[in-house]
CHARMM internal coordinates of N, CA and C (Angstrom, degrees):
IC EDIT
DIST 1 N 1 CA 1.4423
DIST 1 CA 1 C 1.5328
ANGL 1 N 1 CA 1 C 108.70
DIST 1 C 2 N 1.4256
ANGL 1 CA 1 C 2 N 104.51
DIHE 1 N 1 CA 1 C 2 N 143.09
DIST 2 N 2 CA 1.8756
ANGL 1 C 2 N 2 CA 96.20
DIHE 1 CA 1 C 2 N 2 CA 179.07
DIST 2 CA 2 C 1.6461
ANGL 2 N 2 CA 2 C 98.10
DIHE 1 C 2 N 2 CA 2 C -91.06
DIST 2 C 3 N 1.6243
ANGL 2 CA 2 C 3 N 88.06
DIHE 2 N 2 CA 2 C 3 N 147.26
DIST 3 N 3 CA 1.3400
ANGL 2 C 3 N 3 CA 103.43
DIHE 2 CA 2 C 3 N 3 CA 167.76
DIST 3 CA 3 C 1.7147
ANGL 3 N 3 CA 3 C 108.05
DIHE 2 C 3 N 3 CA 3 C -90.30
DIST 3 C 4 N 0.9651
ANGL 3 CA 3 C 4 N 109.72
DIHE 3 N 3 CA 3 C 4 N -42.54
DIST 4 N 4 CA 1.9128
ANGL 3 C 4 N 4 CA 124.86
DIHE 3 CA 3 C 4 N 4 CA -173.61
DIST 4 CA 4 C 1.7885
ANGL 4 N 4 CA 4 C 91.91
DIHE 3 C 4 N 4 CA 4 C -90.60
DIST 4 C 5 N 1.0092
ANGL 4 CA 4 C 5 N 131.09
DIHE 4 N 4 CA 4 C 5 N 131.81
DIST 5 N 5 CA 1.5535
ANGL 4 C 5 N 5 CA 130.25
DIHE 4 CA 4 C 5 N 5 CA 168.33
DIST 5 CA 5 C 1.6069
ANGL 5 N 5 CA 5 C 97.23
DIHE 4 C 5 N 5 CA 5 C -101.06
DIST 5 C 6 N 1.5484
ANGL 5 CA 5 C 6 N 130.67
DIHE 5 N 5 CA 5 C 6 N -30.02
DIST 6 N 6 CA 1.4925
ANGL 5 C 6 N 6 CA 124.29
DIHE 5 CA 5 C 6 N 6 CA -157.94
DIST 6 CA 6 C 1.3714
ANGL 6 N 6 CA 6 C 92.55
DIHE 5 C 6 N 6 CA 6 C -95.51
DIST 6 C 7 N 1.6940
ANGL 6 CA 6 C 7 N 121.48
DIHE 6 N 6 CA 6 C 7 N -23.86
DIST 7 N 7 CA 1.9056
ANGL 6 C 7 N 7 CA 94.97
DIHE 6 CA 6 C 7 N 7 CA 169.46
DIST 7 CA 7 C 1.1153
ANGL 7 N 7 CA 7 C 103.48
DIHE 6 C 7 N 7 CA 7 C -131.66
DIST 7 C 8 N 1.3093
ANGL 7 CA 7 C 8 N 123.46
DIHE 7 N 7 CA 7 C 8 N 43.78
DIST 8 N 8 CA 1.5234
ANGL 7 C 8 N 8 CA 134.14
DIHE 7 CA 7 C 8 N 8 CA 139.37
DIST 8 CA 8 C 1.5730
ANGL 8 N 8 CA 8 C 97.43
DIHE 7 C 8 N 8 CA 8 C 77.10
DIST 8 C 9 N 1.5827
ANGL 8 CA 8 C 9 N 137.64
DIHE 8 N 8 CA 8 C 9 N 25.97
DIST 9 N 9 CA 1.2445
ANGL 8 C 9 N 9 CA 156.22
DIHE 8 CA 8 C 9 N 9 CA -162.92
DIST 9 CA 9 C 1.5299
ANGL 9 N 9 CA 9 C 105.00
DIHE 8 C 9 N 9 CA 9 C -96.37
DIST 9 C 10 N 2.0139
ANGL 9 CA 9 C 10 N 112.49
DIHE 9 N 9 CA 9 C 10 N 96.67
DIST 10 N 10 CA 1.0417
ANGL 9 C 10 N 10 CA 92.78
DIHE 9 CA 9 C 10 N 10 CA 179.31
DIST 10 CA 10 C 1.8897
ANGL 10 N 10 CA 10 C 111.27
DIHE 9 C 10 N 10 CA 10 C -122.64
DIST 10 C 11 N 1.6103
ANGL 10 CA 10 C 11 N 106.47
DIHE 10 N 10 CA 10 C 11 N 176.37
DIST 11 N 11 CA 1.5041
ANGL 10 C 11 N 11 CA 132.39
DIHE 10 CA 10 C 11 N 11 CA -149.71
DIST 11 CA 11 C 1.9563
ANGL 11 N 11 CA 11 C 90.23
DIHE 10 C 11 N 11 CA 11 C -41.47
DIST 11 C 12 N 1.0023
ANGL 11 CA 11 C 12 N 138.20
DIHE 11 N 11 CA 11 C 12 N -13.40
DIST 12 N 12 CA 1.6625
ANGL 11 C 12 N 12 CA 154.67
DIHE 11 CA 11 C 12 N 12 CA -158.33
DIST 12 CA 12 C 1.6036
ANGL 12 N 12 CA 12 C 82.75
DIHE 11 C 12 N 12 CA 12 C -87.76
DIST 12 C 13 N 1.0025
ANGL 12 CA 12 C 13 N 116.16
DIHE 12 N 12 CA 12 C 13 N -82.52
DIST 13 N 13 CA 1.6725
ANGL 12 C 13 N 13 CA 149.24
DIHE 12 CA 12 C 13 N 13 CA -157.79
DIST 13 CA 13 C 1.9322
ANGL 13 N 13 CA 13 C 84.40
DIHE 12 C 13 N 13 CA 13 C -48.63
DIST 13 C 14 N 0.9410
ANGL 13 CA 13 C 14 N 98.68
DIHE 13 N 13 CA 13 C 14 N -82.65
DIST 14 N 14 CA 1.9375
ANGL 13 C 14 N 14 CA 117.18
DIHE 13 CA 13 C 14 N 14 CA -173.40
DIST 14 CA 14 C 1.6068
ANGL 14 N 14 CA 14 C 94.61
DIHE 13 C 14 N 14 CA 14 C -38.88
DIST 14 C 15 N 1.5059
ANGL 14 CA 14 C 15 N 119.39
DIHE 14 N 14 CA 14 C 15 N -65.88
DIST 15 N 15 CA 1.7682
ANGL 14 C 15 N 15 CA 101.24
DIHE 14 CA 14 C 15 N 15 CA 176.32
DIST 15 CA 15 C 1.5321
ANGL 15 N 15 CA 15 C 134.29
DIHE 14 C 15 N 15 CA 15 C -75.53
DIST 15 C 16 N 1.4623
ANGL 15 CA 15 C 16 N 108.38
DIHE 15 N 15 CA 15 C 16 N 8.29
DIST 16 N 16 CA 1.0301
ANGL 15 C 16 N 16 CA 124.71
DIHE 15 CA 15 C 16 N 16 CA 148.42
DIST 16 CA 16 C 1.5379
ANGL 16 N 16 CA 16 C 136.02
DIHE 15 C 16 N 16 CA 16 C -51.14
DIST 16 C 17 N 1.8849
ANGL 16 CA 16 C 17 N 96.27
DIHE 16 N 16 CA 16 C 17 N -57.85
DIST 17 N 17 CA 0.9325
ANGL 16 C 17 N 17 CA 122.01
DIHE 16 CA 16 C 17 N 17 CA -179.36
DIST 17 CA 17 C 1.9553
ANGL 17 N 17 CA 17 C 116.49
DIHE 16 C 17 N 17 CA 17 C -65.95
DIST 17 C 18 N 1.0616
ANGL 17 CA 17 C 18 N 75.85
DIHE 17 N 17 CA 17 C 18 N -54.24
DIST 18 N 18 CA 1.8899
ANGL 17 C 18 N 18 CA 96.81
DIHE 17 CA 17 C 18 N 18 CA 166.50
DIST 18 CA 18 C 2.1239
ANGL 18 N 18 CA 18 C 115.56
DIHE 17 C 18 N 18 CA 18 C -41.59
DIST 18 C 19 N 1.3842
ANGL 18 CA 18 C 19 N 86.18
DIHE 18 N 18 CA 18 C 19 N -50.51
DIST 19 N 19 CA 1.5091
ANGL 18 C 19 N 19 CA 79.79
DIHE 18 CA 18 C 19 N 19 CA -175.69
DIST 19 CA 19 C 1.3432
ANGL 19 N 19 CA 19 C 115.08
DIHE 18 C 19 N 19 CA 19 C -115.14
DIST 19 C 20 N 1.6642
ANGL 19 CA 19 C 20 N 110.18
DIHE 19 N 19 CA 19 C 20 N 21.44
DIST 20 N 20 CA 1.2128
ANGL 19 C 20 N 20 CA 103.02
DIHE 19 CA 19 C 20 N 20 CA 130.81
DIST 20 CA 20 C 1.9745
ANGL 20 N 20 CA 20 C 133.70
DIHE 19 C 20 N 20 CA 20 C -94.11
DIST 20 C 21 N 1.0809
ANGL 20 CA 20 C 21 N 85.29
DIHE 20 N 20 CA 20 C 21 N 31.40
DIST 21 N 21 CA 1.4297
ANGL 20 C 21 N 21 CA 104.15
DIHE 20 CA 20 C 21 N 21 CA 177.44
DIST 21 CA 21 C 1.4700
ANGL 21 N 21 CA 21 C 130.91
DIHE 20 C 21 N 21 CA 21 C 107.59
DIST 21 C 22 N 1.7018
ANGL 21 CA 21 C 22 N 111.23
DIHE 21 N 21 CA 21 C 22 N -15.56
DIST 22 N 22 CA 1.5739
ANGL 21 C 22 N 22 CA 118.77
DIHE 21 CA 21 C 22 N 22 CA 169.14
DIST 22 CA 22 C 1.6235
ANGL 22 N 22 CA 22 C 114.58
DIHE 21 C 22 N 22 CA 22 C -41.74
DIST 22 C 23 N 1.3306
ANGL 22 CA 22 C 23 N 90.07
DIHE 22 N 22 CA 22 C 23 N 147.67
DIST 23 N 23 CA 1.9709
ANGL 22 C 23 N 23 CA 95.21
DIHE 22 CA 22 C 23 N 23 CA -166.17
DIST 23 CA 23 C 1.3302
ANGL 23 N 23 CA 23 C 110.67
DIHE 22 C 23 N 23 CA 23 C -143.76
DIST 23 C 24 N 1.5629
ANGL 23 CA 23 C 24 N 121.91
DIHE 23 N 23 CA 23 C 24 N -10.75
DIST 24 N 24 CA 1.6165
ANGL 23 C 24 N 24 CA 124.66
DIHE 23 CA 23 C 24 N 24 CA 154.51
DIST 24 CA 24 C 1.5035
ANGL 24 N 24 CA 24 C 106.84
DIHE 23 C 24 N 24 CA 24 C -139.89
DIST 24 C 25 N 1.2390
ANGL 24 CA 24 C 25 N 118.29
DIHE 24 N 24 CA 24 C 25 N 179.85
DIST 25 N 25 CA 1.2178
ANGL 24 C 25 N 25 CA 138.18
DIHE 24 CA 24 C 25 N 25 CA -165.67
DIST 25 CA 25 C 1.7664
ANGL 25 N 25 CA 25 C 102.31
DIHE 24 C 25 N 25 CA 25 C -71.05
DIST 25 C 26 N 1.4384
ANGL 25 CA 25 C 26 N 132.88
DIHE 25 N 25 CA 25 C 26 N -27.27
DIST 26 N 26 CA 1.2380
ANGL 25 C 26 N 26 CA 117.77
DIHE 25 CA 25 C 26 N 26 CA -153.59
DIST 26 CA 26 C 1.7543
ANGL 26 N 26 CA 26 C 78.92
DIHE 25 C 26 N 26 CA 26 C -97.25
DIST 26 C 27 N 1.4314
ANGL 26 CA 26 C 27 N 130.20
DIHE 26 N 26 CA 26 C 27 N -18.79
DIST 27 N 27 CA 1.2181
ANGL 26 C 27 N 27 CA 126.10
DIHE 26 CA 26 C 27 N 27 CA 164.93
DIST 27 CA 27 C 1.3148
ANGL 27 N 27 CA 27 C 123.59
DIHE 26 C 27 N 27 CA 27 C -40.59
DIST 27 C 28 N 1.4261
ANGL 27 CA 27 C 28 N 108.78
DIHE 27 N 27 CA 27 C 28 N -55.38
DIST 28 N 28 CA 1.1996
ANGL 27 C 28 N 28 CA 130.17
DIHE 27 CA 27 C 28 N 28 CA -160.12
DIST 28 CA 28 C 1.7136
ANGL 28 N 28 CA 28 C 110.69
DIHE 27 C 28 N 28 CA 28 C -83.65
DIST 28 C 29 N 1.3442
ANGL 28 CA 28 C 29 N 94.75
DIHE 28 N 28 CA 28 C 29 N -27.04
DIST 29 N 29 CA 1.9349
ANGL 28 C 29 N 29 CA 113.44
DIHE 28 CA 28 C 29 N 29 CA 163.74
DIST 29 CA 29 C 1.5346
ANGL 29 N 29 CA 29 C 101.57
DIHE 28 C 29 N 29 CA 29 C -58.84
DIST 29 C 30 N 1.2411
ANGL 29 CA 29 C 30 N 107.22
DIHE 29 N 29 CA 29 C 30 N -79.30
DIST 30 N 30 CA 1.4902
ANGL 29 C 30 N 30 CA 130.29
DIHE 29 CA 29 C 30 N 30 CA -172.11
DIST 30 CA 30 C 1.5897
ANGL 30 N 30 CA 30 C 99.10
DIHE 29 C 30 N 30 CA 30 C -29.29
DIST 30 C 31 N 1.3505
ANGL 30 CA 30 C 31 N 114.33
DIHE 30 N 30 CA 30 C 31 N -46.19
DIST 31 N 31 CA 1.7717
ANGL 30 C 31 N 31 CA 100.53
DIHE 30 CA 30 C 31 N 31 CA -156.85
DIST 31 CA 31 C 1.9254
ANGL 31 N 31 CA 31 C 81.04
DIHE 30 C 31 N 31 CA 31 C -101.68
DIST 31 C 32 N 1.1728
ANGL 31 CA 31 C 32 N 132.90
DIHE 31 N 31 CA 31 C 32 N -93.48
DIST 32 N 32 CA 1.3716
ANGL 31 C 32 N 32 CA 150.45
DIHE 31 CA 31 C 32 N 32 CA -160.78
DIST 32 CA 32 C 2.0808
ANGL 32 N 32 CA 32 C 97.36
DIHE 31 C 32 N 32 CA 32 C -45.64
DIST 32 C 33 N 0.7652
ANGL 32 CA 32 C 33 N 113.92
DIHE 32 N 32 CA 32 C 33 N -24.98
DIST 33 N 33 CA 1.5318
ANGL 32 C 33 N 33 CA 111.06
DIHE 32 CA 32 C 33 N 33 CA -161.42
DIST 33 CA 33 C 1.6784
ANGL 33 N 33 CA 33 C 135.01
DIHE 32 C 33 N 33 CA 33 C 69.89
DIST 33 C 34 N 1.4879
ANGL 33 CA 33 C 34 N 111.24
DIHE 33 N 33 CA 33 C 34 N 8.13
DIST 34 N 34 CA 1.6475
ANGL 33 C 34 N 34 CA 135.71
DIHE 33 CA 33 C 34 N 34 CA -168.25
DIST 34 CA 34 C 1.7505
ANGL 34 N 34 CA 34 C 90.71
DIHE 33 C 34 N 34 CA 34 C -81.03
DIST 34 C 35 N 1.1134
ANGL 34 CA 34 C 35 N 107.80
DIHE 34 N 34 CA 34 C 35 N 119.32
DIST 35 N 35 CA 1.2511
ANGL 34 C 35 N 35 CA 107.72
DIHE 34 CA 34 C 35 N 35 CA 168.05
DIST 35 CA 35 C 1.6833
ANGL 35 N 35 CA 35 C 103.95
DIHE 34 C 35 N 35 CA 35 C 111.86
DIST 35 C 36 N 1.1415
ANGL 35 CA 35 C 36 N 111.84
DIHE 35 N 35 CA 35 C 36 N -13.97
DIST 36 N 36 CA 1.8492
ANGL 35 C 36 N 36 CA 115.53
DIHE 35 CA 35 C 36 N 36 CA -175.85
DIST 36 CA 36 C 1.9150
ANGL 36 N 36 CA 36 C 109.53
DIHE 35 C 36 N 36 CA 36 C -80.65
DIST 36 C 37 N 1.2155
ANGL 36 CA 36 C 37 N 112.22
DIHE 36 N 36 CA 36 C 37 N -4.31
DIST 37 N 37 CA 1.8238
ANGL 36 C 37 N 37 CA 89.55
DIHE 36 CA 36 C 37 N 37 CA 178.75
DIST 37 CA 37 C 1.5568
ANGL 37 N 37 CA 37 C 81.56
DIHE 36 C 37 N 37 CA 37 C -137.09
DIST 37 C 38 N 0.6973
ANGL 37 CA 37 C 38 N 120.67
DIHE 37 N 37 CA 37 C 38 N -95.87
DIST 38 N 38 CA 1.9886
ANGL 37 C 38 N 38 CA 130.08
DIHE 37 CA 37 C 38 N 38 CA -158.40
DIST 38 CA 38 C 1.5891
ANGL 38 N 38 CA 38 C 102.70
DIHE 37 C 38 N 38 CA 38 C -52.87
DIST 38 C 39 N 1.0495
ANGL 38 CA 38 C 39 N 102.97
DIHE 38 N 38 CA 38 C 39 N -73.27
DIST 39 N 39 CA 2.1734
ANGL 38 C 39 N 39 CA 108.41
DIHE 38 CA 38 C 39 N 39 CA 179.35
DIST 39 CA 39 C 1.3785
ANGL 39 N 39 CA 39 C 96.92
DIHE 38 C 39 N 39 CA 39 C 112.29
DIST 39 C 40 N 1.5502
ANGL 39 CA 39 C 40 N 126.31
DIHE 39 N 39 CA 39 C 40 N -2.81
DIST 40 N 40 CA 1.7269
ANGL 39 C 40 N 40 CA 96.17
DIHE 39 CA 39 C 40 N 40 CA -164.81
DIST 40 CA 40 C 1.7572
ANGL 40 N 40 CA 40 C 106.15
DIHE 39 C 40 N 40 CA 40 C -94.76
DIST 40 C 41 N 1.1045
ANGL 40 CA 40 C 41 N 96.85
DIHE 40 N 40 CA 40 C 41 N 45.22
DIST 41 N 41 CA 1.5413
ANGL 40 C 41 N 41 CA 103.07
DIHE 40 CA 40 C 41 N 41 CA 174.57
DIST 41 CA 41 C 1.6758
ANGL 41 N 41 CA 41 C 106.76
DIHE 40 C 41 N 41 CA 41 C -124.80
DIST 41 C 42 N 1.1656
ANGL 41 CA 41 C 42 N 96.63
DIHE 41 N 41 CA 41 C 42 N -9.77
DIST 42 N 42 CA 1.4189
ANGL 41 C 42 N 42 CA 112.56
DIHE 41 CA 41 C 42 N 42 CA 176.83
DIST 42 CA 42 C 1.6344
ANGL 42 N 42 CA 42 C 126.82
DIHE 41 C 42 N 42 CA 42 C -48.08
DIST 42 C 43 N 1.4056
ANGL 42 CA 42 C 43 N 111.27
DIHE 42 N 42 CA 42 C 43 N -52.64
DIST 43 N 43 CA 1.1156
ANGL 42 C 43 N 43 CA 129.81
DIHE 42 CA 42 C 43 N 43 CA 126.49
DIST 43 CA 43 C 1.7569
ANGL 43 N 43 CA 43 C 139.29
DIHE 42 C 43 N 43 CA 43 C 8.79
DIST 43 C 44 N 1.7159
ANGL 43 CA 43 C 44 N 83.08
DIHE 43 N 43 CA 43 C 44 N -95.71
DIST 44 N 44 CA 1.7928
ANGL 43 C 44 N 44 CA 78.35
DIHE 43 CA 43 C 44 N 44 CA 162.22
DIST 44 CA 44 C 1.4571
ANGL 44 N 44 CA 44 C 123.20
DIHE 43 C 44 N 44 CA 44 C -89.47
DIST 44 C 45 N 1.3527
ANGL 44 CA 44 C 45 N 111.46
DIHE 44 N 44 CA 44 C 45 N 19.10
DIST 45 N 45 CA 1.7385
ANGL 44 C 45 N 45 CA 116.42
DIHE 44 CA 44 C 45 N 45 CA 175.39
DIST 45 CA 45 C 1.3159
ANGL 45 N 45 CA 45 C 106.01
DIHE 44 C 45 N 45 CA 45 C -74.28
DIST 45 C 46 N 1.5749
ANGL 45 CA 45 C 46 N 100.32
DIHE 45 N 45 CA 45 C 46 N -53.79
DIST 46 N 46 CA 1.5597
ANGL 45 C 46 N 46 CA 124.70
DIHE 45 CA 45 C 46 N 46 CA 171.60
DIST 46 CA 46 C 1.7626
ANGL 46 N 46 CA 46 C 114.70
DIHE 45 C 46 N 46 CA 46 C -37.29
DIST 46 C 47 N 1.2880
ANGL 46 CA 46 C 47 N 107.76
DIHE 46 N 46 CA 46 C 47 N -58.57
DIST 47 N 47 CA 1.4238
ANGL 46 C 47 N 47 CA 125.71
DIHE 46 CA 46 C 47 N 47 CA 162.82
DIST 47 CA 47 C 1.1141
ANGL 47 N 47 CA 47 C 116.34
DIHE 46 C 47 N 47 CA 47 C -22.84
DIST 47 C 48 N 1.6273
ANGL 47 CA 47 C 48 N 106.50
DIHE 47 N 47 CA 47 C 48 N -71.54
DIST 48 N 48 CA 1.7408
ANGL 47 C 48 N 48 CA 121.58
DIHE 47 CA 47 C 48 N 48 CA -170.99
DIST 48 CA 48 C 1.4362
ANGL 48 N 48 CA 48 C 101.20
DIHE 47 C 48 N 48 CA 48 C -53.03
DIST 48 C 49 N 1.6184
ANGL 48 CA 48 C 49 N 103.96
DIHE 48 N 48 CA 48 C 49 N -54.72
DIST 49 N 49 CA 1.7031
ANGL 48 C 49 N 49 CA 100.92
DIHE 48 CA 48 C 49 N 49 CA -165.36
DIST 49 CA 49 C 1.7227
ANGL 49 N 49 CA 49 C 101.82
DIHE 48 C 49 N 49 CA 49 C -58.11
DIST 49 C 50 N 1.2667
ANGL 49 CA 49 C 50 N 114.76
DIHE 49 N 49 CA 49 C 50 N -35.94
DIST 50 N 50 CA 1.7897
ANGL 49 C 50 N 50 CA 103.56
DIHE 49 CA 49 C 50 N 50 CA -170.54
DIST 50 CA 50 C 1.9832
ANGL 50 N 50 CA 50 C 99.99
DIHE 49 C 50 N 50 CA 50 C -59.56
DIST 50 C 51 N 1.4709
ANGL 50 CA 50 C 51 N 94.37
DIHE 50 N 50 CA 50 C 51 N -59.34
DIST 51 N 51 CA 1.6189
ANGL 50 C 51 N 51 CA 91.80
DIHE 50 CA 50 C 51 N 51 CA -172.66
DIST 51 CA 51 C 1.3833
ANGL 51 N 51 CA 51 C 111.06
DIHE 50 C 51 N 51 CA 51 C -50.51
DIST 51 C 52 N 1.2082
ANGL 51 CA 51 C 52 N 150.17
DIHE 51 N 51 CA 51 C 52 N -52.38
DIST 52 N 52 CA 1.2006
ANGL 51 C 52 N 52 CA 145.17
DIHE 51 CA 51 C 52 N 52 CA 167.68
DIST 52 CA 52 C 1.3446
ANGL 52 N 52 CA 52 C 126.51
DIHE 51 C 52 N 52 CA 52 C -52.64
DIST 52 C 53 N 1.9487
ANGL 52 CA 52 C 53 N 134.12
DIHE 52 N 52 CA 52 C 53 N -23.36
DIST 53 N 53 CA 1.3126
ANGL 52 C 53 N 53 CA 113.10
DIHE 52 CA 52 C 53 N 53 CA 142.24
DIST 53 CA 53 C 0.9822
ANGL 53 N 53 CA 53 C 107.29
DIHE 52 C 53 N 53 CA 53 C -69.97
DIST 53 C 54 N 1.6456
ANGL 53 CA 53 C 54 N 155.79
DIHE 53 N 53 CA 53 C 54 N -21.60
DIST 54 N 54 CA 1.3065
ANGL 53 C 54 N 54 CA 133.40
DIHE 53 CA 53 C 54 N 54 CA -150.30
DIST 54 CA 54 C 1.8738
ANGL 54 N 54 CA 54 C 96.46
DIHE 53 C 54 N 54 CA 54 C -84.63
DIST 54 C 55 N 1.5438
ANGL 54 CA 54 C 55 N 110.10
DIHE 54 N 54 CA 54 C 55 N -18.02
DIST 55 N 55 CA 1.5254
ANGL 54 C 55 N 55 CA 99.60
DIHE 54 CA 54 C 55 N 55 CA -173.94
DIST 55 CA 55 C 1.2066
ANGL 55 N 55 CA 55 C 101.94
DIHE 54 C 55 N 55 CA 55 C -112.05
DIST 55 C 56 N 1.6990
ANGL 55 CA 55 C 56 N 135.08
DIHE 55 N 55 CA 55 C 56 N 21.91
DIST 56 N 56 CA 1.4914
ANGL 55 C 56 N 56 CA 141.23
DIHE 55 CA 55 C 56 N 56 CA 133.07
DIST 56 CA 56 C 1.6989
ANGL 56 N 56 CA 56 C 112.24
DIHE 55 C 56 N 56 CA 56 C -56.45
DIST 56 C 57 N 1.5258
ANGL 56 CA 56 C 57 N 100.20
DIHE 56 N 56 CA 56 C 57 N -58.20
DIST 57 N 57 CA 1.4754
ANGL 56 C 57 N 57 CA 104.31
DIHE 56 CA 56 C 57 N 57 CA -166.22
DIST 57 CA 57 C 1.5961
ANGL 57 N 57 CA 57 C 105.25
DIHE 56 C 57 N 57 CA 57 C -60.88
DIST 57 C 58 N 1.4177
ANGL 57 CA 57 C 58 N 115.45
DIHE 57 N 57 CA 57 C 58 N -50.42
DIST 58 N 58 CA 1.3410
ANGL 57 C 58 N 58 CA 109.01
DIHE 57 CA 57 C 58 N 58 CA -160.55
DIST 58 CA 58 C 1.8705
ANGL 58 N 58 CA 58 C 107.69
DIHE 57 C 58 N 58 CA 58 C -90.84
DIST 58 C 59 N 1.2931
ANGL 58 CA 58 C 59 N 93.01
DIHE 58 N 58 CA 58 C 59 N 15.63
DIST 59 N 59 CA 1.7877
ANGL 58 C 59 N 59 CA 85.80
DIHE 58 CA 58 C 59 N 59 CA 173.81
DIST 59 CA 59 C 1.8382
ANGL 59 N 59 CA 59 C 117.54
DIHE 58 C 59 N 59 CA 59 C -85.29
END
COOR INIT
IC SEED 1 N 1 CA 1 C
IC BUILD
């Protein structure tokens, strides 16, 4: 499923990005491009990054 619809950036791409070490959203801009024209994906980018420390901390 895409997370970004304007650069075709999907949920694969974003946990990619994540566990190669991305840790906020302008991260996840910077490498994938999700979040660079519109922002309303911004949102659930934010999301991913929370759910993914929450299953760092509690592992």
């Amino acid at each position: 499923m895409y997370v970004c619809v304007c650069r075709a950036v999907t949920e694969n791409e974003v946990h990619d990005c994540i566990s190669s070490g991305a840790r906020s959203a302008k991260q996840v801009r910077d490498t994938t491009g999700a979040g660079g024209d519109c922002a309303s994906c911004v949102r659930k980018i934010c999301a991913m990054l929370k759910r993914s420390e929450d299953l760092i901390t509690t592992a």
